[in-house]
PLY file of the C-alpha trace (Angstrom):
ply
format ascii 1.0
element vertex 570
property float x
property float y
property float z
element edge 569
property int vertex1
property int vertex2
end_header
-95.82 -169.64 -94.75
-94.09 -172.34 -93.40
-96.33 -175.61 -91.56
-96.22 -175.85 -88.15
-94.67 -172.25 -87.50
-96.71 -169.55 -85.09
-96.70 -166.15 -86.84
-97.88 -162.80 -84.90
-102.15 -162.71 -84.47
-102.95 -160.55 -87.35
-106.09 -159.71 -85.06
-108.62 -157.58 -86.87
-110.56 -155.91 -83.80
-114.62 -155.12 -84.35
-115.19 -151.77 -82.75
-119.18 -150.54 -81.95
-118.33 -146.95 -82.00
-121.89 -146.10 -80.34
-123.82 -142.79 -80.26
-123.73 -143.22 -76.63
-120.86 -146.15 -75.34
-118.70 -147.82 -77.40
-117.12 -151.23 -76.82
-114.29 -153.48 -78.81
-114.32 -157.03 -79.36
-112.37 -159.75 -80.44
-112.53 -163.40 -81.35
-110.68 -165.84 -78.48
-108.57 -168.72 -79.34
-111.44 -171.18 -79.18
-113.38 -169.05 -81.70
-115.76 -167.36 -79.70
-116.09 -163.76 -79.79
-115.46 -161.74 -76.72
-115.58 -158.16 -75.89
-112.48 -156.85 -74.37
-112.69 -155.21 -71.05
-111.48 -151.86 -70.15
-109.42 -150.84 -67.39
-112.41 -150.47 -64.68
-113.56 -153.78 -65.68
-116.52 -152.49 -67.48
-117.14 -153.23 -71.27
-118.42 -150.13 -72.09
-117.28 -146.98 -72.38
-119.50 -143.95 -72.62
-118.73 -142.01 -75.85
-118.37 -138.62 -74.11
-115.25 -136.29 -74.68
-114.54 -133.49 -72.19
-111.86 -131.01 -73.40
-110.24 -129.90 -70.04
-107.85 -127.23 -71.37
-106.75 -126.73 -75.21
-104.59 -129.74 -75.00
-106.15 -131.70 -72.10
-109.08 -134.34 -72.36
-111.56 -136.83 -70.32
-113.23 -139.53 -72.12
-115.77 -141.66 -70.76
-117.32 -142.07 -67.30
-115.41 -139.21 -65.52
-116.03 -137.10 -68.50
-119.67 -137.68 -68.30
-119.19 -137.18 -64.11
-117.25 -133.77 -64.74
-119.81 -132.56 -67.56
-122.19 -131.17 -65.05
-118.67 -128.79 -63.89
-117.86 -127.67 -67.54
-120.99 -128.39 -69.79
-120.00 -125.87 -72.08
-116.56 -128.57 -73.00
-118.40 -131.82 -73.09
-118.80 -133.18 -76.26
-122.09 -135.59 -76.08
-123.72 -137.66 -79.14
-121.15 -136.53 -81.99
-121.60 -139.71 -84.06
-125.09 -137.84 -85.49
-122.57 -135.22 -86.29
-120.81 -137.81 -88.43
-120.93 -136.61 -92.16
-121.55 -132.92 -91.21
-118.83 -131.13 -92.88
-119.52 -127.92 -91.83
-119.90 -128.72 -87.61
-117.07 -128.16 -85.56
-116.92 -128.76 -81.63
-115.40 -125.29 -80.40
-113.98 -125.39 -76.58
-110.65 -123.38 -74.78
-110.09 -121.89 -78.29
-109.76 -125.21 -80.51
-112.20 -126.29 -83.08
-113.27 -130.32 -83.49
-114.93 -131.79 -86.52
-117.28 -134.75 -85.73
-114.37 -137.16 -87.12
-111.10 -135.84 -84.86
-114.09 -135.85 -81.97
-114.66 -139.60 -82.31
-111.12 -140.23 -82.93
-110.57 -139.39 -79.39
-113.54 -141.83 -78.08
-111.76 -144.63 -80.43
-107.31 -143.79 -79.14
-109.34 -144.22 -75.24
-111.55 -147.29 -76.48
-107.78 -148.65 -77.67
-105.51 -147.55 -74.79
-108.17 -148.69 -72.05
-108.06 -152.13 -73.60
-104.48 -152.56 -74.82
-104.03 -154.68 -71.60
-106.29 -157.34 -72.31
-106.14 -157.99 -76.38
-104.46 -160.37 -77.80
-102.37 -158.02 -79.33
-101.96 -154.04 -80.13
-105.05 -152.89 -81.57
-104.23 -151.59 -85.54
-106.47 -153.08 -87.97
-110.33 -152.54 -87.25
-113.73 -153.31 -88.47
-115.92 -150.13 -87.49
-119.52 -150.57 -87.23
-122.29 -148.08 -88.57
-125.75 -147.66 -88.94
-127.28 -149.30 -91.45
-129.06 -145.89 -93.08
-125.61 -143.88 -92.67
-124.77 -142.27 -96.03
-121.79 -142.22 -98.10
-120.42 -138.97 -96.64
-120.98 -140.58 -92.94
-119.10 -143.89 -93.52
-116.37 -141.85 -95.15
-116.26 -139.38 -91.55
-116.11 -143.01 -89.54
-113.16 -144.03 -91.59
-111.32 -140.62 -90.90
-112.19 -141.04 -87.61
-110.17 -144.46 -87.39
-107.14 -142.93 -89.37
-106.87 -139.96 -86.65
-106.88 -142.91 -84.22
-103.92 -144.19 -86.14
-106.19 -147.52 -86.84
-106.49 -149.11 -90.21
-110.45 -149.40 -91.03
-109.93 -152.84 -93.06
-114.00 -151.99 -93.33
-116.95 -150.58 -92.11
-119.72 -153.29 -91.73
-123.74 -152.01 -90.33
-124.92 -152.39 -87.13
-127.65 -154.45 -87.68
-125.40 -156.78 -90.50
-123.07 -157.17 -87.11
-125.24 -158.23 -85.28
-127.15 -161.05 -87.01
-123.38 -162.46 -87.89
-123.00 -162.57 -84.12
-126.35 -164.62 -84.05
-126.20 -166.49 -87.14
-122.81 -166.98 -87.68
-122.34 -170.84 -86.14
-125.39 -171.74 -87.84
-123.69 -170.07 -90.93
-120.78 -172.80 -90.90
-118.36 -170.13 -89.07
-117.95 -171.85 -85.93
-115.63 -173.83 -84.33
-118.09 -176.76 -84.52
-119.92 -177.27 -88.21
-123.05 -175.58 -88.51
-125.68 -174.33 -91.11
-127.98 -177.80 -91.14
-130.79 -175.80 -89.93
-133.22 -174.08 -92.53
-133.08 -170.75 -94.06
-134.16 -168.23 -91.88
-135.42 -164.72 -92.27
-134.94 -162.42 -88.87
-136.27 -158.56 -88.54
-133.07 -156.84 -86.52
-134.17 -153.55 -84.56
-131.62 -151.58 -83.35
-132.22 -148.84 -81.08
-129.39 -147.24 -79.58
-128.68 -144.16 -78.13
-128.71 -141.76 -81.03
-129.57 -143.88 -84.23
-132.37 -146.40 -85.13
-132.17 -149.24 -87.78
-134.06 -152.12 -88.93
-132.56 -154.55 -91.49
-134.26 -157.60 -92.70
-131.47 -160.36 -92.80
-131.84 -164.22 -94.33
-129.74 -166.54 -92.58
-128.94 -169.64 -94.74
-126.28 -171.95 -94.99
-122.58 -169.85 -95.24
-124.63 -166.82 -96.29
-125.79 -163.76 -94.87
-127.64 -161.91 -97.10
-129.19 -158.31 -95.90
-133.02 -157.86 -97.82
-134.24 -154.42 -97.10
-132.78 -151.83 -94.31
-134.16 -148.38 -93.17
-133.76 -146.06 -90.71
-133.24 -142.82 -88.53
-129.59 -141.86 -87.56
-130.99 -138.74 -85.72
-133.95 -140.98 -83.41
-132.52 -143.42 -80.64
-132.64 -143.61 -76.97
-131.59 -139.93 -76.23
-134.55 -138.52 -77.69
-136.22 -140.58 -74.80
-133.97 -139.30 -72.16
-134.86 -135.99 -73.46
-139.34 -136.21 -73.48
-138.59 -137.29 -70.21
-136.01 -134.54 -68.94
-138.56 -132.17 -70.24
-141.46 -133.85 -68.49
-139.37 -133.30 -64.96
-138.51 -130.05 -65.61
-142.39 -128.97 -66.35
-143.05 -130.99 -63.00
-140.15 -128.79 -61.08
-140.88 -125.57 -62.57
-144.83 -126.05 -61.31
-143.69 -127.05 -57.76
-141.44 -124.03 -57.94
-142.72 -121.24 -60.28
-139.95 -118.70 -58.79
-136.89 -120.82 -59.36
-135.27 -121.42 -63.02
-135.89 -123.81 -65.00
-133.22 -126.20 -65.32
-132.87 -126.25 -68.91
-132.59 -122.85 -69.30
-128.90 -123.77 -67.58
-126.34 -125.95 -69.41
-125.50 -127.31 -65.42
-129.06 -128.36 -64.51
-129.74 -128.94 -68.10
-126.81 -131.76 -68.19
-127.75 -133.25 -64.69
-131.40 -133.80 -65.94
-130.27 -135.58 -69.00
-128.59 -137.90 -66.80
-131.06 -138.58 -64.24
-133.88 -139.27 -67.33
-131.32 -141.68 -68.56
-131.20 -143.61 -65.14
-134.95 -143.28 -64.55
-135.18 -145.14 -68.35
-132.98 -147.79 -67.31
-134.75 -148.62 -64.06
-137.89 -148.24 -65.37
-136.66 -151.39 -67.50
-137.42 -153.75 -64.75
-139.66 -151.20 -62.44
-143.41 -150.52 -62.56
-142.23 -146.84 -61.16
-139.35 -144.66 -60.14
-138.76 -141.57 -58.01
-136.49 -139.13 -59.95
-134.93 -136.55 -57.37
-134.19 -132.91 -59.19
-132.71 -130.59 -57.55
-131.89 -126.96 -59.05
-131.61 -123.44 -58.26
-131.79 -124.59 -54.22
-134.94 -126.12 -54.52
-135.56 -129.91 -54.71
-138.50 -131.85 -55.47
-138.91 -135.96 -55.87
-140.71 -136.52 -59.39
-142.52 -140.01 -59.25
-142.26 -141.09 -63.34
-144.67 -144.12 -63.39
-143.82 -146.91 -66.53
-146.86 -146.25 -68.44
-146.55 -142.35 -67.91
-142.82 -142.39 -69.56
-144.48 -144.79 -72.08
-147.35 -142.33 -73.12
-144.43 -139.23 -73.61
-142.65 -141.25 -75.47
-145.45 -142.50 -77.88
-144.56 -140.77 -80.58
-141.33 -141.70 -80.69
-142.09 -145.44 -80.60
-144.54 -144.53 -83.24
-141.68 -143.36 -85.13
-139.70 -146.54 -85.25
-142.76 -148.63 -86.11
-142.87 -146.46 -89.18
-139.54 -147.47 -90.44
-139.70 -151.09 -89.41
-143.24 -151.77 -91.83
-141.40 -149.99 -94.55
-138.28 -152.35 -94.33
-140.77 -155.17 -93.99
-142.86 -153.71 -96.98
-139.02 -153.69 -99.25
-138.22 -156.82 -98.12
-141.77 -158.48 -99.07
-141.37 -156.45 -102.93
-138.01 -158.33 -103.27
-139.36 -161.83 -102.41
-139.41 -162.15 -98.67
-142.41 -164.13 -97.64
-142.34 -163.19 -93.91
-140.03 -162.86 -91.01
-139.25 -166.18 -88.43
-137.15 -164.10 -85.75
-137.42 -160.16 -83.97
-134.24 -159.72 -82.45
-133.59 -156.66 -80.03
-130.34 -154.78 -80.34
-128.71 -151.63 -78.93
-129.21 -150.76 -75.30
-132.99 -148.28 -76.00
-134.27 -151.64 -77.40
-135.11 -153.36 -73.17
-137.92 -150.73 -73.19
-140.29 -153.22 -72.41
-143.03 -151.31 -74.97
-140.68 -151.96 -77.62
-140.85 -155.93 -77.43
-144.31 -155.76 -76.61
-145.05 -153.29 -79.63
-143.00 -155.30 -82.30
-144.48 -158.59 -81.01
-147.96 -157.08 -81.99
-146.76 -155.20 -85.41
-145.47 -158.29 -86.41
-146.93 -161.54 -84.72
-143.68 -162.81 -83.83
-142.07 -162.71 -80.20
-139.13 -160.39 -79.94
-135.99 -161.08 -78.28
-133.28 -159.78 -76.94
-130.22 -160.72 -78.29
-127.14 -159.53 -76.21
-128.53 -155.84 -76.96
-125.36 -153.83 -75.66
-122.58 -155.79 -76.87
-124.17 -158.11 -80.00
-122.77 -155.32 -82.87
-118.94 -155.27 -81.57
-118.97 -159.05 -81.75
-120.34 -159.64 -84.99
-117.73 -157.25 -86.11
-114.73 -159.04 -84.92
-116.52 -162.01 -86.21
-116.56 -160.13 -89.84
-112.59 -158.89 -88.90
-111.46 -162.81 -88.54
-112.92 -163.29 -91.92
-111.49 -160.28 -93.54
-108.31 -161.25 -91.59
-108.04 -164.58 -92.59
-109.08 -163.95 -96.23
-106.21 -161.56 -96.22
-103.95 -164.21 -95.48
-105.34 -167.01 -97.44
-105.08 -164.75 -100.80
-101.62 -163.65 -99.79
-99.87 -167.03 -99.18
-101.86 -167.94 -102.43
-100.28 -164.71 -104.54
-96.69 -165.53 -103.20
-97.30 -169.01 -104.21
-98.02 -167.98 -108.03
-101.42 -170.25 -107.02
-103.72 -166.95 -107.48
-103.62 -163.79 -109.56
-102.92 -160.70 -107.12
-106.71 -158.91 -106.63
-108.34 -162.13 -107.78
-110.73 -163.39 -105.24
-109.62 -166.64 -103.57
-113.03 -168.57 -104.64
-111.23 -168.52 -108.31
-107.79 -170.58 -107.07
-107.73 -174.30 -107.56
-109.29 -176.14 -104.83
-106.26 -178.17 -104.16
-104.12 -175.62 -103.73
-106.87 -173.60 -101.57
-107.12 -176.58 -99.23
-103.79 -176.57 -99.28
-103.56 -172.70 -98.25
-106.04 -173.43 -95.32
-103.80 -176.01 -93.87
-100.97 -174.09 -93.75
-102.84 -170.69 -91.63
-104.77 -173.08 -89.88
-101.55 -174.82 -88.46
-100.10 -171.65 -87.89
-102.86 -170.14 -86.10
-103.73 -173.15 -84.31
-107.16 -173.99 -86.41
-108.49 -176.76 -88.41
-108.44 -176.34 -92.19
-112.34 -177.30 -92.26
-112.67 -174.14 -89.61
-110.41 -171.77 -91.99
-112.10 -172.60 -94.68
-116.20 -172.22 -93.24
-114.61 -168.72 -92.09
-113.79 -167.39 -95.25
-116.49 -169.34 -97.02
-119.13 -167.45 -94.70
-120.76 -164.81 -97.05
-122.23 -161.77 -96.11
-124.06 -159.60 -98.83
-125.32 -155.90 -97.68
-127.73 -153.59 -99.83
-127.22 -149.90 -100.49
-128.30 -147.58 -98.12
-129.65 -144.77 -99.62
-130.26 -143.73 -103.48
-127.95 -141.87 -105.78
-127.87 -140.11 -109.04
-126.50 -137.94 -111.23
-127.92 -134.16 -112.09
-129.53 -134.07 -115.88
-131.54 -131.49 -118.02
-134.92 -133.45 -119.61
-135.76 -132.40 -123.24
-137.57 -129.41 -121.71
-134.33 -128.09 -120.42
-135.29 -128.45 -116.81
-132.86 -130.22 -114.24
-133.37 -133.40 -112.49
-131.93 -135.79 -110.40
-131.97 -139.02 -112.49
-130.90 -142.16 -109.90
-128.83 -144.85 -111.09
-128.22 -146.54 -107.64
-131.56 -147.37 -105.72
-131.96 -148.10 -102.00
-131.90 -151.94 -101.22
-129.71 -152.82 -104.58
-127.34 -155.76 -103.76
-124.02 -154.83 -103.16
-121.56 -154.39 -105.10
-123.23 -152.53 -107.62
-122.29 -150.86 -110.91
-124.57 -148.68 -112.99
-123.78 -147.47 -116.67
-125.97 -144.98 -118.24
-125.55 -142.80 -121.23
-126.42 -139.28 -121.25
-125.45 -136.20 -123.97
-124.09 -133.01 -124.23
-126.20 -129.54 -124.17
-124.89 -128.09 -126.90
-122.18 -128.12 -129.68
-118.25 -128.19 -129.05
-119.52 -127.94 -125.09
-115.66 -128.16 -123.87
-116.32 -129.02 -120.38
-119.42 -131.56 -118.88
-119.60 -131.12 -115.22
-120.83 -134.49 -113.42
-123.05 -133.44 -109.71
-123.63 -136.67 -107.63
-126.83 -136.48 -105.37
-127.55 -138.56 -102.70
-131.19 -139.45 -101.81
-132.57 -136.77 -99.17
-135.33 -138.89 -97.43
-137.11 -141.81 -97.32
-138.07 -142.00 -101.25
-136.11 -141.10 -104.02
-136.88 -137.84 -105.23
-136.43 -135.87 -108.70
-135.89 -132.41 -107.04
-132.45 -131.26 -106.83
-133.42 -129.43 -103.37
-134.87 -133.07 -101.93
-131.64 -135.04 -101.97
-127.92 -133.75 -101.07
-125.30 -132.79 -103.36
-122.14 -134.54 -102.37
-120.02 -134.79 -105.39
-118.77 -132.39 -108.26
-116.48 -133.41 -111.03
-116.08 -132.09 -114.52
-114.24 -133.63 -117.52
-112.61 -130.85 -119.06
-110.47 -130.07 -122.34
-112.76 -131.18 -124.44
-111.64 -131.04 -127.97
-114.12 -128.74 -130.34
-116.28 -130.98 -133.30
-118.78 -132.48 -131.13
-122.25 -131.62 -131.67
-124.86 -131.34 -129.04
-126.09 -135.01 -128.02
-122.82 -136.31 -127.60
-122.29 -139.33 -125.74
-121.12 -139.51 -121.86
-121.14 -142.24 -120.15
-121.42 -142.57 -116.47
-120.88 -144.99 -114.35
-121.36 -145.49 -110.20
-119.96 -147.91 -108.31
-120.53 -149.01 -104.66
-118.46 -151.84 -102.97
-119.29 -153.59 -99.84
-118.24 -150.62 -97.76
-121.32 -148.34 -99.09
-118.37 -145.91 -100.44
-119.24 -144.37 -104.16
-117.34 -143.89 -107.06
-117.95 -142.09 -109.93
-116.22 -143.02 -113.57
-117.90 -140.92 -116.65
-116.33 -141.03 -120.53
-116.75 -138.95 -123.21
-116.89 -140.05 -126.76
-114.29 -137.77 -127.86
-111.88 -138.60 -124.48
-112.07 -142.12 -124.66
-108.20 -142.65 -124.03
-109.18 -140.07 -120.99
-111.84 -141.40 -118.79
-112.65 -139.37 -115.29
-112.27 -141.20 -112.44
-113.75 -139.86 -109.07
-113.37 -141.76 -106.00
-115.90 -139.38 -104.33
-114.55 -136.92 -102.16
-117.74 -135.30 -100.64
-118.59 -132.12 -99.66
-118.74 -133.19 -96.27
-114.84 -134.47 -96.49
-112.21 -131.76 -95.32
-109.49 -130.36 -96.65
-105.84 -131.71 -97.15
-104.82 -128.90 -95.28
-107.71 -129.64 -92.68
-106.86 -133.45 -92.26
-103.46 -132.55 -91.69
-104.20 -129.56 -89.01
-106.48 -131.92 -87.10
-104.35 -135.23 -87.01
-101.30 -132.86 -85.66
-104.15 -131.83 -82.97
-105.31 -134.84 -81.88
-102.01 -135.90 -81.92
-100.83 -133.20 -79.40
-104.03 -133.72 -77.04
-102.75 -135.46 -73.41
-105.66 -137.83 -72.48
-105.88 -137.54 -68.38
-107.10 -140.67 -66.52
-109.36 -138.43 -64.32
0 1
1 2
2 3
3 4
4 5
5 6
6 7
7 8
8 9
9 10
10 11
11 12
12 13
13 14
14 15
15 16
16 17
17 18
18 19
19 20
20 21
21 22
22 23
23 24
24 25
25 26
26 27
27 28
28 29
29 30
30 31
31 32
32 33
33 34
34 35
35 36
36 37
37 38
38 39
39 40
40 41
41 42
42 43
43 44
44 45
45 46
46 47
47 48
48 49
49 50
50 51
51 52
52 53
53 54
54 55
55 56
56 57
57 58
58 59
59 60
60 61
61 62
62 63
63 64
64 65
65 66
66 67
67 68
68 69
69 70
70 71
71 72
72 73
73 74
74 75
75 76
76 77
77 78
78 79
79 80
80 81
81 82
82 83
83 84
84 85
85 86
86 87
87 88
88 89
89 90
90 91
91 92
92 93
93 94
94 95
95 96
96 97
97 98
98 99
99 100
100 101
101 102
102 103
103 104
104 105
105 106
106 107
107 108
108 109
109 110
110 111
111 112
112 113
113 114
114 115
115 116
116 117
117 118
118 119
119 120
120 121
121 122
122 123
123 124
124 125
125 126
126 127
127 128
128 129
129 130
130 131
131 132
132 133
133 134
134 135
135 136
136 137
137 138
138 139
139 140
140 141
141 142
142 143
143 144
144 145
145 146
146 147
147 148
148 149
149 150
150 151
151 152
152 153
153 154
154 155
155 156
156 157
157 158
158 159
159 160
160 161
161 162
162 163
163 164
164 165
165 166
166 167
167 168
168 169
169 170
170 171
171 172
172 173
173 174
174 175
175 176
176 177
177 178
178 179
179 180
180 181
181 182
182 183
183 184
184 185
185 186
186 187
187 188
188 189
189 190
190 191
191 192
192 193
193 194
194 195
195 196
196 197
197 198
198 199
199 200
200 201
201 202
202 203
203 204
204 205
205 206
206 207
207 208
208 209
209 210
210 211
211 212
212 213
213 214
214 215
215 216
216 217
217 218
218 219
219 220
220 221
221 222
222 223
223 224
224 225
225 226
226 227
227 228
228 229
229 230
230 231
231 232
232 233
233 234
234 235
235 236
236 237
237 238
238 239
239 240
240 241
241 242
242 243
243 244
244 245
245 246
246 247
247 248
248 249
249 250
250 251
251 252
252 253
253 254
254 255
255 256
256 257
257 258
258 259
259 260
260 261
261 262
262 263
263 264
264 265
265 266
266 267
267 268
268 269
269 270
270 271
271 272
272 273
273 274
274 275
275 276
276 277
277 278
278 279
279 280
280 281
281 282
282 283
283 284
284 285
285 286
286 287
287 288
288 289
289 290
290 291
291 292
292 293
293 294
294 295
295 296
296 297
297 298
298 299
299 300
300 301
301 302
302 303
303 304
304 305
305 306
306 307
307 308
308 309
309 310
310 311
311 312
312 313
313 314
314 315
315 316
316 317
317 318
318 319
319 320
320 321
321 322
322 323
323 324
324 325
325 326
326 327
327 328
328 329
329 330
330 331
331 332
332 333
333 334
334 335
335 336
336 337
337 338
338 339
339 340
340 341
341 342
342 343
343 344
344 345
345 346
346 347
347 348
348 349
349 350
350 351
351 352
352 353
353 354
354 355
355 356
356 357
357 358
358 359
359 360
360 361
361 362
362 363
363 364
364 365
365 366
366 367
367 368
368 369
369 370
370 371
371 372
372 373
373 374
374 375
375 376
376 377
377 378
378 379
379 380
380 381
381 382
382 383
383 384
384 385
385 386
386 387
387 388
388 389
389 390
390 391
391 392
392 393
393 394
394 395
395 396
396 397
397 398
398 399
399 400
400 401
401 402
402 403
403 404
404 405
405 406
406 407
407 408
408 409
409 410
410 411
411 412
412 413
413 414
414 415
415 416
416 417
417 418
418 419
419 420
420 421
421 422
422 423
423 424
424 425
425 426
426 427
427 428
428 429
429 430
430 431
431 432
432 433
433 434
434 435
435 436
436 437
437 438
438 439
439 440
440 441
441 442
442 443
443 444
444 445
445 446
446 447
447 448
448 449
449 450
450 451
451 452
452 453
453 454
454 455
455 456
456 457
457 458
458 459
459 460
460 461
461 462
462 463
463 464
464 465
465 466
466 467
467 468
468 469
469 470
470 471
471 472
472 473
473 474
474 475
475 476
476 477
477 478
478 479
479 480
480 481
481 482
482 483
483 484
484 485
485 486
486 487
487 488
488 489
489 490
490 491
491 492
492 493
493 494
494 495
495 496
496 497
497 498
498 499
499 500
500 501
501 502
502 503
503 504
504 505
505 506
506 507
507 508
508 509
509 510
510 511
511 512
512 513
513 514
514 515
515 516
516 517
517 518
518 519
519 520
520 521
521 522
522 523
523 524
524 525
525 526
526 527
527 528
528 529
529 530
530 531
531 532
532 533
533 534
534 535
535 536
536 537
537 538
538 539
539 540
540 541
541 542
542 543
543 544
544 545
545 546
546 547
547 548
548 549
549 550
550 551
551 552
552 553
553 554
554 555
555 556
556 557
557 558
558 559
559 560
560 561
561 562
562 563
563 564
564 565
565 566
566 567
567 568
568 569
């Protein structure tokens, strides 16, 4: 790298890609982050694809204006599809797995913003819920690579968006920070398809997550839909002759979308009037606030549940209580959600920047991956750091060094470099996972080795045996934690790895020794290494293709389809 030169941006975009709208953000010269505006001048775009023909399609607003015209080719709320292997979107003869579906969301996110980035959008930080699953996080990565994006990393929601509030009192920003205490905020994140509350301490350079849980199928379209069904009860009773409009996919779609609007304004309204009109009849439904409050009870209800049970996992692993609520996702202005978490908890909730707080904290994450990148690189070609070494272990001479030299080229101070890529940020695991094992009694279990809310990265060795002499094959199964508690029942949890270690050589009695090993990295993404006394020269490794991953031959199809696909402006 040579001092004083200006090399290309290097930008690592953070992308929200939202159950509902999705946004893109990245940090501005002065080290703020910003969230790029698309071509309307809107910062949002609604993650809706409409397939107009087999290799024609609408994304965003006019798709969602057109879905009422062609409801059966509107593709709404895919990202709870995410990790589904066997779904497929099926319009004008084509089928569409969840991941080549939100690829399509992400090229329009890019191509709608390529005008005002600081350069062409490649590398990416892609945001997820905090409770999404191995197999999930793997689907959002395909999803970027259909894009033609490189996911540097997938960081959660919630994680995002306490770096967005934390991170100049973390030391990140462009003036020094973290003199305040440690902190401890509760993050609740309800957006429109997923839920997620992470309890997050903020101290000094570090960002450590405590406890997370979750729903990835609750979020602000289950509102939209109590209430759609509330003004379709009221319509069909003011007109028992006409349809019902849910029984059509037409009136079904326009209701959706009028609930949505009626949520919104009932935001900042005591009462709306909702208009439906169907079948030739019309009638004016007035929804008061604390009627849509009352349907929606249960859902609230819901979200309290998992919010006491990441406050209960964060108190068993030492936290004493929480100092901040803060509101995320667009769902989370309900007014009865601020009002109900103020009372569950005793501490005033606040909105933080609820629609566009998880985008930012991820291009606040993609600087830091972006300039750690760097940092280690100039480092490596230096001889000043082993290659795969992290750059905490080079000597702090030549590290200061290394900061000068990026932060001249990129127009930063070495003290602002170096708080970047100091800036830590430790996540948990999101669910459980184990391995499938026969007790003494011969009956199968699922024995975990991973636990929900272990510090990450983790790696866990245990040893198991053999069932029986010269066994020539051990098949490994990898289970993922079904619900909210781990569970030793095969049929609880999910099966979503298979390996076997094969060619076994004959001798070994029954009892022999395998030893397994799973490892999770920062990204949430398992692997699997298991050893067998006689193969020690042999070990299996597994970096765990799921059963929810396709094919080779499926990858390949789809990325030559999405590739074909001509996206129409309207």
């Amino acid at each position: 790298m040579v001092s004083g030169s200006r090399i290309s941006s290097g930008t690592v975009y953070g992308i929200d890609l939202g159950t509902t709208y999705s946004c893109l953000a990245q940090v501005s010269p002065d080290g703020a982050p910003e969230v790029v505006a698309l071509l309307d001048g809107s910062v949002t775009l609604p993650s809706v694809v409409l397939f107009v023909g087999p290799d024609d399609y609408v994304t965003g607003e006019p798709a969602r204006a057109l879905a009422r015209a062609q409801p059966e080719d509107v593709c709404t709320l895919v990202k709870r599809r995410m990790g589904d292997g066997e779904w497929r979107f099926v319009s004008h003869g084509r089928s569409w797995s969840a991941p080549a579906v939100s690829s399509l969301v992400l090229k329009a996110l890019v191509s709608e913003t390529g005008f005002s980035t600081a350069g062409p959008v490649r590398d990416v930080v892609i945001t997820v819920p905090a409770y999404f699953g191995d197999e999930e996080r793997r689907a959002t990565k395909l999803a970027g690579e259909y894009a033609d994006l490189t996911v540097l990393d997938v960081i959660n929601e919630p994680t995002a968006a306490a770096l967005s509030y934390g991170f100049a009192r973390l030391g990140g920003g462009r003036t020094a920070g973290g003199t305040e205490d440690a902190e401890v905020a509760l993050v609740y994140d309800l957006g429109g398809g997923t839920v997620d509350v992470s309890i997050v301490e903020l101290a000094q350079r570090r960002l450590a997550v405590v406890a997370i849980d979750g729903d990835h199928e609750l979020g602000g379209a289950d509102w939209d839909e109590k209430l759609a069904v509330h003004l379709s009860h009221a319509f069909t009773a003011a007109h028992p002759d006409a349809e019902d409009p849910l029984d059509d996919s037409a009136g079904g779609q326009a209701l959706i979308l009028a609930a949505e609007r009626a949520k919104r304004e009932l935001t900042g309204r005591d009462s709306v009037v909702v208009p439906v009109e169907h079948d030739g009849r019309r009638l004016d439904v007035t929804v008061i606030r604390a009627e849509f409050e009352r349907l929606t009870a249960g859902l609230l209800d819901r979200t309290m549940e998992l919010t006491r049970s990441a406050v209960t996992a964060a108190r068993e692993r030492g936290v004493q209580g929480i100092d901040r609520v803060l509101l995320v996702g667009g769902s989370s202005r309900m007014p009865a959600v601020a009002a109900r978490l103020t009372a569950e908890l005793g501490v005033p909730a606040e909105l933080h920047d609820p629609d566009l707080a998880v985008a930012k904290g991820a291009a606040i994450y993609g600087r830091k991956k972006s300039l750690e990148r760097l940092l280690a690189a100039d480092l490596i070609t230096r001889g000043q750091l082993v290659d795969g070494s992290p750059i905490e272990l080079a000597d702090p001479a030549d590290l200061h060094a290394a900061c000068q030299r990026l932060g001249q080229a990129y127009g930063l101070s070495a003290d602002e470099v170096r708080r970047t890529v100091e800036v830590q940020v430790l996540n948990v695991c999101s669910r459980g996972f184990g391995v499938l094992a026969l007790d003494r009694y011969g009956e199968g279990g699922v024995v975990f080795l991973v636990h929900r809310n272990d510090r990450l990265p983790v790696a866990v060795r245990r040893s198991f045996g053999t069932v029986y002499d010269d066994q020539p094959v051990v098949t490994l199964r990898v289970v993922e934690q079904g619900g909210g508690s781990e569970s030793p029942r095969p049929e609880d949890g999910k099966l979503i790895a298979e390996a076997s270690i094969v060619d076994i050589p004959p001798g070994y009695p029954a009892g022999s020794e395998i030893e397994v090993t799973l490892r999770m990295g920062f990204d949430g993404i398992l692997e699997l290494t298991a050893l067998h006394e006689g193969l020690t020269d042999r070990p299996l490794k597994v970096r765990i293709e799921t059963s929810a991953a396709l094919s080779q031959a499926d990858v390949a199809r789809e990325r030559a389809q999405v590739d074909r696909l001509r996206r129409r402006e309207n």
